[in-house]
N, CA, C and O atoms as a CHARMM CRD file, in Angstrom:
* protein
*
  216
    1    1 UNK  N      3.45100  -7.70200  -5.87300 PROA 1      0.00000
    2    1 UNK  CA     3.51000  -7.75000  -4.43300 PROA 1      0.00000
    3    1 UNK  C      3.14100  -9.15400  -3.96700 PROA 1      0.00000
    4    1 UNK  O      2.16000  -9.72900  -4.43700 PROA 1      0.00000
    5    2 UNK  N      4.11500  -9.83900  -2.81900 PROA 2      0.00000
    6    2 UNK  CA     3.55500 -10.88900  -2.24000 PROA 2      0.00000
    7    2 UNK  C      2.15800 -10.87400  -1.87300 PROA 2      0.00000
    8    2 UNK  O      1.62000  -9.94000  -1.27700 PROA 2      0.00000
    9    3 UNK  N      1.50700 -12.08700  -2.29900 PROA 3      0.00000
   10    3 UNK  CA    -0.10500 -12.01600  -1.59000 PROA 3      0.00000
   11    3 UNK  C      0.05000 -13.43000  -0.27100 PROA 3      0.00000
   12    3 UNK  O     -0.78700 -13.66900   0.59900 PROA 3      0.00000
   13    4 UNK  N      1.36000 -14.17200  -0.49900 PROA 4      0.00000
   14    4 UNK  CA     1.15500 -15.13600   0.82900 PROA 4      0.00000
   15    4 UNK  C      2.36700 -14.26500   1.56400 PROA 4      0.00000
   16    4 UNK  O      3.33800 -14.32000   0.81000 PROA 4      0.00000
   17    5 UNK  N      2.58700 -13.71800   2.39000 PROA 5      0.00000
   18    5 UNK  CA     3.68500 -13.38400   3.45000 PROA 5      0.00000
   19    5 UNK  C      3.17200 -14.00300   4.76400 PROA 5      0.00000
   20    5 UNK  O      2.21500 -13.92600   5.53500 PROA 5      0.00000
   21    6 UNK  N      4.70700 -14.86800   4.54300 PROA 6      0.00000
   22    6 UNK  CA     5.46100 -15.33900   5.86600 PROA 6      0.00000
   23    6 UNK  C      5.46200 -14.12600   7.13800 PROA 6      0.00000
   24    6 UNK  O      6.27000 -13.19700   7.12600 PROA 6      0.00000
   25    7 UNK  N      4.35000 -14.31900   8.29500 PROA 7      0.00000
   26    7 UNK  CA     4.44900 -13.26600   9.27400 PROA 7      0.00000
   27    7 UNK  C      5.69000 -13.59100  10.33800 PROA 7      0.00000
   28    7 UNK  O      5.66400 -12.90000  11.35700 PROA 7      0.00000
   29    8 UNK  N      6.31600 -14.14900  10.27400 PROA 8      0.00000
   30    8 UNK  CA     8.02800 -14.05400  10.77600 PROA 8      0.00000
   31    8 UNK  C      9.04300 -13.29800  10.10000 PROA 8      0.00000
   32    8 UNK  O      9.98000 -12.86500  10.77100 PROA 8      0.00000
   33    9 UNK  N      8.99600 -13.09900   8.97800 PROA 9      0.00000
   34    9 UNK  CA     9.73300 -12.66200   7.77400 PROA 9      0.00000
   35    9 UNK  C      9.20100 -10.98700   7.73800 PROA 9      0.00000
   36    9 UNK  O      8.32200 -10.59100   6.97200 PROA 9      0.00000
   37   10 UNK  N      9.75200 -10.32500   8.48900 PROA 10     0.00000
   38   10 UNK  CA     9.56900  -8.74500   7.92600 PROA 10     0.00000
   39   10 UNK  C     10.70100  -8.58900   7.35400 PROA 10     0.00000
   40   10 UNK  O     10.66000  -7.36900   7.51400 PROA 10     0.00000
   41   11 UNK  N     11.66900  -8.73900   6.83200 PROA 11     0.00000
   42   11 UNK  CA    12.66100  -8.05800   5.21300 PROA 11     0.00000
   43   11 UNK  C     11.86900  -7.45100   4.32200 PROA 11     0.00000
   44   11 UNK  O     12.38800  -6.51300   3.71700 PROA 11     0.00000
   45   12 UNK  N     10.65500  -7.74500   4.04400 PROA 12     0.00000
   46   12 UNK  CA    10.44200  -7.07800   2.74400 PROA 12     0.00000
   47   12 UNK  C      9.39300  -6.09400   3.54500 PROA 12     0.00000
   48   12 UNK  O      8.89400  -5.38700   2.67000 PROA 12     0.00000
   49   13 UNK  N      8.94900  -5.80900   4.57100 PROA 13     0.00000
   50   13 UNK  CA     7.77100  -4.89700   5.35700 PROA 13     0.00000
   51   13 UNK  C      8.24200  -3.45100   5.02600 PROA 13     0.00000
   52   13 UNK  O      7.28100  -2.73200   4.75500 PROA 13     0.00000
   53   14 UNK  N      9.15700  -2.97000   4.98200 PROA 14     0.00000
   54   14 UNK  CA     9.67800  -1.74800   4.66900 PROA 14     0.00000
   55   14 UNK  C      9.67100  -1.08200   3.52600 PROA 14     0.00000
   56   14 UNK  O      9.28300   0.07000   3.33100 PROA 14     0.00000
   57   15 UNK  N     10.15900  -1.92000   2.70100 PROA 15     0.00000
   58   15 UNK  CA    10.36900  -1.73800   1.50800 PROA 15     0.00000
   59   15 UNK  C      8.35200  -1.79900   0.92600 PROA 15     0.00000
   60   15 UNK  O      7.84800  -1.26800  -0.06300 PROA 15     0.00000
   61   16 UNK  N      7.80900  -2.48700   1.80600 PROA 16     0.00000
   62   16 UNK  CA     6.32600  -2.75500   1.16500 PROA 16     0.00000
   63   16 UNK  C      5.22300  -1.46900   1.23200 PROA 16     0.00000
   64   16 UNK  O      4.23900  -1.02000   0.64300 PROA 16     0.00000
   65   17 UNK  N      6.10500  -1.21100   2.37200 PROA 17     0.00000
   66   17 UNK  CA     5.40400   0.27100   3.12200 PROA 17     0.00000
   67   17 UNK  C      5.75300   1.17600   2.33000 PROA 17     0.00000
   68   17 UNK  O      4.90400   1.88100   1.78300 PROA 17     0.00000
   69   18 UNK  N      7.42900   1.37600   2.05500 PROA 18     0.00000
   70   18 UNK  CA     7.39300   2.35500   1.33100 PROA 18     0.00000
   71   18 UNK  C      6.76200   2.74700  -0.02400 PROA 18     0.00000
   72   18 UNK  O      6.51600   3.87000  -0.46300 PROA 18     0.00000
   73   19 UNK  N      6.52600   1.29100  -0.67900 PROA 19     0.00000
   74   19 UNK  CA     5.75200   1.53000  -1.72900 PROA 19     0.00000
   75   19 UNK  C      4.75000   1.60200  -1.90100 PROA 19     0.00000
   76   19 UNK  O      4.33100   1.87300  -3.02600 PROA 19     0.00000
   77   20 UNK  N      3.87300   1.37400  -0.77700 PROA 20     0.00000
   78   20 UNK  CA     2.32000   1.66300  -0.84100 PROA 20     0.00000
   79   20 UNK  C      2.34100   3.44600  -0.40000 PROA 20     0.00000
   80   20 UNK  O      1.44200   4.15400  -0.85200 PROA 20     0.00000
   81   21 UNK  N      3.21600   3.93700   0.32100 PROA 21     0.00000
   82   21 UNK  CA     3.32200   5.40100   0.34100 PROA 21     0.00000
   83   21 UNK  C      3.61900   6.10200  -0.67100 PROA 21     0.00000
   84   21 UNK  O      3.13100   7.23200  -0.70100 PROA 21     0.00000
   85   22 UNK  N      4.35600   5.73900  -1.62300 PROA 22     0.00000
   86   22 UNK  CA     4.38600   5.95600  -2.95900 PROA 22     0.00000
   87   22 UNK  C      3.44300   6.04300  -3.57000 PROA 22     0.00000
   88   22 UNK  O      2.97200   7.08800  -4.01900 PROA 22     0.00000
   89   23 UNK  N      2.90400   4.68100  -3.71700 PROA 23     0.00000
   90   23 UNK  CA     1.38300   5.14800  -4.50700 PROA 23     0.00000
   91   23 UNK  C      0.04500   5.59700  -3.72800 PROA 23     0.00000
   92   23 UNK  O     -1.12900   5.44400  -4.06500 PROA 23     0.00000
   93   24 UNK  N      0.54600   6.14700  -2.67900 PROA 24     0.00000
   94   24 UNK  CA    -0.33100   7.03300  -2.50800 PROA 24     0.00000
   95   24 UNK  C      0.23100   8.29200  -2.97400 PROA 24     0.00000
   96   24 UNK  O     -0.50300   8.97400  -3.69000 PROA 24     0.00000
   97   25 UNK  N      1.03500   8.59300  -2.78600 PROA 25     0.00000
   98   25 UNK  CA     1.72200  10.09300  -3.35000 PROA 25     0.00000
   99   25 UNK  C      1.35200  10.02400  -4.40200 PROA 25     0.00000
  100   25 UNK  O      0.85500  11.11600  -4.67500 PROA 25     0.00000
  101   26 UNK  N      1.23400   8.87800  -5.82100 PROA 26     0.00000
  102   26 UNK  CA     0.99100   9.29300  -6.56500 PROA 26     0.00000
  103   26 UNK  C     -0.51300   9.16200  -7.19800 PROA 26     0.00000
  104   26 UNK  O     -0.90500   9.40800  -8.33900 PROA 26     0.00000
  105   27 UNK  N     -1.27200   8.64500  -5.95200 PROA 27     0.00000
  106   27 UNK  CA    -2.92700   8.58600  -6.22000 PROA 27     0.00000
  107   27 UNK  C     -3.19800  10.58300  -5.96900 PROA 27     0.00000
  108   27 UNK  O     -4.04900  11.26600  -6.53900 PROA 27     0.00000
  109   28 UNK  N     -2.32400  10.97800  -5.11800 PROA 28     0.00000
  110   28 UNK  CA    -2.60200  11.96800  -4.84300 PROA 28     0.00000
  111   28 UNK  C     -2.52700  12.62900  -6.03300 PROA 28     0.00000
  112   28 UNK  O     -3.60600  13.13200  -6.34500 PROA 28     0.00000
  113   29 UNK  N     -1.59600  12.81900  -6.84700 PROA 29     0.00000
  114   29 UNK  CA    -1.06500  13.52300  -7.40700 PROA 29     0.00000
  115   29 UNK  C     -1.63600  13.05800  -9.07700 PROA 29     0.00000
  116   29 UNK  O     -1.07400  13.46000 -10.09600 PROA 29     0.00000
  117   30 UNK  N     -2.98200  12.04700  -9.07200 PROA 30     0.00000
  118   30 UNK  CA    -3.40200  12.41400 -10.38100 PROA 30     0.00000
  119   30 UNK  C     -4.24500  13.60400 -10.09400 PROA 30     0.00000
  120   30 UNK  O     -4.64100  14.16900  -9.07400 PROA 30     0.00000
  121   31 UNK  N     -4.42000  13.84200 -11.91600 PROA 31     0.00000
  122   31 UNK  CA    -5.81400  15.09100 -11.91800 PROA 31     0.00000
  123   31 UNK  C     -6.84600  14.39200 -11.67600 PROA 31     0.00000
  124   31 UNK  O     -7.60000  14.87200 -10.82900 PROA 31     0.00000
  125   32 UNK  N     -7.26400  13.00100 -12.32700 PROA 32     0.00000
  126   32 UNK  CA    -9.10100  12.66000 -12.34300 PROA 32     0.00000
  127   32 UNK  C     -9.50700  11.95800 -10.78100 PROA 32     0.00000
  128   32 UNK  O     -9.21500  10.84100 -10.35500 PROA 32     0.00000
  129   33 UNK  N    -10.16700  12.89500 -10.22500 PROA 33     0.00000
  130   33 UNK  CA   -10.56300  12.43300  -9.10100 PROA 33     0.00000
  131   33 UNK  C    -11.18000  10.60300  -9.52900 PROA 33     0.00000
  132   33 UNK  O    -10.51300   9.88300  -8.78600 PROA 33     0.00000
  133   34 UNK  N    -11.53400  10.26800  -9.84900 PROA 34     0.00000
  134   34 UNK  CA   -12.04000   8.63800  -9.87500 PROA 34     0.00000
  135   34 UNK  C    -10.95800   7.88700 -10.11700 PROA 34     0.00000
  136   34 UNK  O    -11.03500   6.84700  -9.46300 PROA 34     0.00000
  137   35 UNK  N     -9.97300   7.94700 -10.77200 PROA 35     0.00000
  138   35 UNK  CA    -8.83000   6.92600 -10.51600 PROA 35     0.00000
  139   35 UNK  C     -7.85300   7.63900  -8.72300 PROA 35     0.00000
  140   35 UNK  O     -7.17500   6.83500  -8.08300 PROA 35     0.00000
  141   36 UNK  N     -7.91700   8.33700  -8.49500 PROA 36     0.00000
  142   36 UNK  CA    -7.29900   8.72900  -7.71900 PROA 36     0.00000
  143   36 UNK  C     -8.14000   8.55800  -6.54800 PROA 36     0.00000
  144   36 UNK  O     -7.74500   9.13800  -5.53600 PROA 36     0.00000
  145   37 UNK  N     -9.11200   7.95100  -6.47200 PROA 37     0.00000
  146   37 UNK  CA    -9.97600   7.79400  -5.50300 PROA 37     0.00000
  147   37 UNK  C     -9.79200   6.05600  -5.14900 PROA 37     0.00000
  148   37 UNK  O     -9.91900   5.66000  -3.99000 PROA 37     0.00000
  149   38 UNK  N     -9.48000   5.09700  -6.30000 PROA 38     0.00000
  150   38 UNK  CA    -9.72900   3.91800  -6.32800 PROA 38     0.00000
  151   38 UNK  C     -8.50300   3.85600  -6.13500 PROA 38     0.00000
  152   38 UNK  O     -8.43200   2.90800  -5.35200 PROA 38     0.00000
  153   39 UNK  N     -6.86500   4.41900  -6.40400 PROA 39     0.00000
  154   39 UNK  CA    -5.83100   4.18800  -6.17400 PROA 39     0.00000
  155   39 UNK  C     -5.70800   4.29900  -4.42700 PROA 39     0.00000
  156   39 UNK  O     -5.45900   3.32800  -3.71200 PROA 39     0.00000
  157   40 UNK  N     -5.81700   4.95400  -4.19500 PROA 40     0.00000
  158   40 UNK  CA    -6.22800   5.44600  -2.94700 PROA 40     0.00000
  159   40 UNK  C     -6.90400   4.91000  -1.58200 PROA 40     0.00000
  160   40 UNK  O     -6.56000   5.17200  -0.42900 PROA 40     0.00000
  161   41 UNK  N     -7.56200   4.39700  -1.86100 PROA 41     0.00000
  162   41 UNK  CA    -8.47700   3.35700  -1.02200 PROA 41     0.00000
  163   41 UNK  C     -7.77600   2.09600  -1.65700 PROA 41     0.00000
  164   41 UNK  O     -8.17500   1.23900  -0.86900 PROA 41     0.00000
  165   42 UNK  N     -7.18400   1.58900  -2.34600 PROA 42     0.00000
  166   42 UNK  CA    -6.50000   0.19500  -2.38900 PROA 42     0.00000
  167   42 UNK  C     -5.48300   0.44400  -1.60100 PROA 42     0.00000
  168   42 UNK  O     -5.56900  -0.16400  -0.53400 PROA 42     0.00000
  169   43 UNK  N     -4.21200   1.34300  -1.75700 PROA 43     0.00000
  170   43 UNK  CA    -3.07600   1.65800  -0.97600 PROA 43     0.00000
  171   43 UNK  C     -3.48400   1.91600   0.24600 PROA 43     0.00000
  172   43 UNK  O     -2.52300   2.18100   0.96800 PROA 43     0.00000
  173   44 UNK  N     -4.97900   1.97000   1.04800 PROA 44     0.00000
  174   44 UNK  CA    -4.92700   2.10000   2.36400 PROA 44     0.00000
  175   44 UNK  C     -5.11100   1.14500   3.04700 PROA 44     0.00000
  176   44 UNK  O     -4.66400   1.06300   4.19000 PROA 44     0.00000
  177   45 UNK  N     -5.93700   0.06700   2.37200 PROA 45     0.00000
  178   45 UNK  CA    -6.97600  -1.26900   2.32000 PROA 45     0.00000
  179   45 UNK  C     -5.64900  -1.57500   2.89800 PROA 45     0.00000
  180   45 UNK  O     -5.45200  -1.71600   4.10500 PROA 45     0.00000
  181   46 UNK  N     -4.30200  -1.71600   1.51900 PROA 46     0.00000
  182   46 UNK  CA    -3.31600  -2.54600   1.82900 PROA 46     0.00000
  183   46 UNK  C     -2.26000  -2.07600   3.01000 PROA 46     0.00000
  184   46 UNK  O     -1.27400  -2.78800   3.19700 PROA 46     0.00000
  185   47 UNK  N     -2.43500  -0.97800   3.74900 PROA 47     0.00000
  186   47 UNK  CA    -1.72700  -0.38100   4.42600 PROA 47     0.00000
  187   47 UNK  C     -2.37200  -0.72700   5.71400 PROA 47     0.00000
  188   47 UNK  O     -1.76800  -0.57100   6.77500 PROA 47     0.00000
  189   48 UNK  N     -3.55400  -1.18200   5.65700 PROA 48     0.00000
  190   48 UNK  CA    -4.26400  -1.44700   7.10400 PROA 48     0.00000
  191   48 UNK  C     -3.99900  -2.84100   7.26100 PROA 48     0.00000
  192   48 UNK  O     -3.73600  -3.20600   8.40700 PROA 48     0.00000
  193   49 UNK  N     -4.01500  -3.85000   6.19100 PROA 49     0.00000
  194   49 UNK  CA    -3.57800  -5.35500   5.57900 PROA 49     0.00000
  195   49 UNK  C     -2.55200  -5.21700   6.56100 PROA 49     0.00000
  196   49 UNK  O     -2.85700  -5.51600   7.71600 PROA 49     0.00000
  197   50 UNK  N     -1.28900  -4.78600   6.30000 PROA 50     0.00000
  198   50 UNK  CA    -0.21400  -4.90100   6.80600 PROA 50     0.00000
  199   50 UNK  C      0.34700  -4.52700   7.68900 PROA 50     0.00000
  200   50 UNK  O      1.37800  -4.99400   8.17300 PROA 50     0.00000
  201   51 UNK  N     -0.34100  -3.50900   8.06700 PROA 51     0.00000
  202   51 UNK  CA    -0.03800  -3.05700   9.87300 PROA 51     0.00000
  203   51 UNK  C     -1.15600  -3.94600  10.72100 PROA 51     0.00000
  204   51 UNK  O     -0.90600  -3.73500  11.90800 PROA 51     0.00000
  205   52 UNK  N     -2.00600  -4.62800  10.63600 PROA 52     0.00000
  206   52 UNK  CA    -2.94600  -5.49800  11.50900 PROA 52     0.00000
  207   52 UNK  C     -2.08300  -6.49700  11.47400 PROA 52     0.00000
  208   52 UNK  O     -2.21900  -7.12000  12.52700 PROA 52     0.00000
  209   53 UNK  N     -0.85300  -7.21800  10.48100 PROA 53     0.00000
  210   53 UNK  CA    -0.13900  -8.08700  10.71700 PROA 53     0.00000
  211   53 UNK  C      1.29300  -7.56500  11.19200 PROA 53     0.00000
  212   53 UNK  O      2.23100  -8.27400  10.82700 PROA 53     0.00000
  213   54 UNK  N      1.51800  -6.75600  11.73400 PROA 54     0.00000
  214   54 UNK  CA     2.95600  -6.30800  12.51000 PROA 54     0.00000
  215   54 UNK  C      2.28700  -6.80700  13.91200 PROA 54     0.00000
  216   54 UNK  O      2.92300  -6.72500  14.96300 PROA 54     0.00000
């Protein structure tokens, strides 16, 4: 994943979203609560990252 994004440049914002929704679906969807806890809180971290810059 880009870590410098150009905030003029949303082309890839969609596609970024959709994949952090992804891995949340699939933080959800382990069995061991402790990786699924740390997957989880990164995909939101980065989901709040990127909607404070829309």
């Amino acid at each position: 994943m880009q870590t410098n994004i150009d905030p003029k440049d949303t082309s890839g914002f969609s596609f970024q979203v959709d994949l952090l929704n992804l891995n949340l679906q699939l933080a959800l969807a382990e069995k061991a609560p402790e990786p699924q806890t740390k997957a989880h809180e990164s995909a939101l971290a980065q989901m709040r990252t990127l909607a404070s810059r829309a």
